[in-house]
N, C-alpha and C positions, 0 to 999 in steps of 0.2 A: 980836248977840243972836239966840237961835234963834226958833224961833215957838213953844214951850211957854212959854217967858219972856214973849213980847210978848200972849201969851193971860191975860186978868184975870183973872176967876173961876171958880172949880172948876164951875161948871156952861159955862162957853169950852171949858174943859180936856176935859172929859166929853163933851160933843160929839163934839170933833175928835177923841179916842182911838177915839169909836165909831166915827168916818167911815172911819178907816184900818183899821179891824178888819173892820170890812164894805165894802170894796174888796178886803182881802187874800180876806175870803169869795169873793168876784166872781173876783177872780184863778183861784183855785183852782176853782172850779166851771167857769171858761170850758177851763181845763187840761184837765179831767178831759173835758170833750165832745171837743174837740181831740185826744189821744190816743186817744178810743175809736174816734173815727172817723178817725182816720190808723191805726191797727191792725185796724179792723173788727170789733172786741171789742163787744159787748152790753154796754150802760150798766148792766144786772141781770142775773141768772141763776136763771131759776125752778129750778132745781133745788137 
């Protein structure tokens, strides 16, 4: 049984899809400081 199954109700479900949407955010954002600063690339560019 996976854990979508063993989650009740659409407000269990709703949650947990946001938890993993907003970790993937997290993911991605620690990426993006991580490459700027292993390449020494400016996180912006006022120009």
């Amino acid at each position: 049984m996976s854990i979508w199954e063993k989650l009740g109700s659409f407000e269990e479900k709703d949650v947990w899809d946001a938890d993993k949407v907003d970790e993937l955010g997290e993911v991605g954002l620690s990426r993006a400081f991580y490459m700027r600063g292993e390449t020494g690339l400016p996180l912006y560019d006022l120009n």
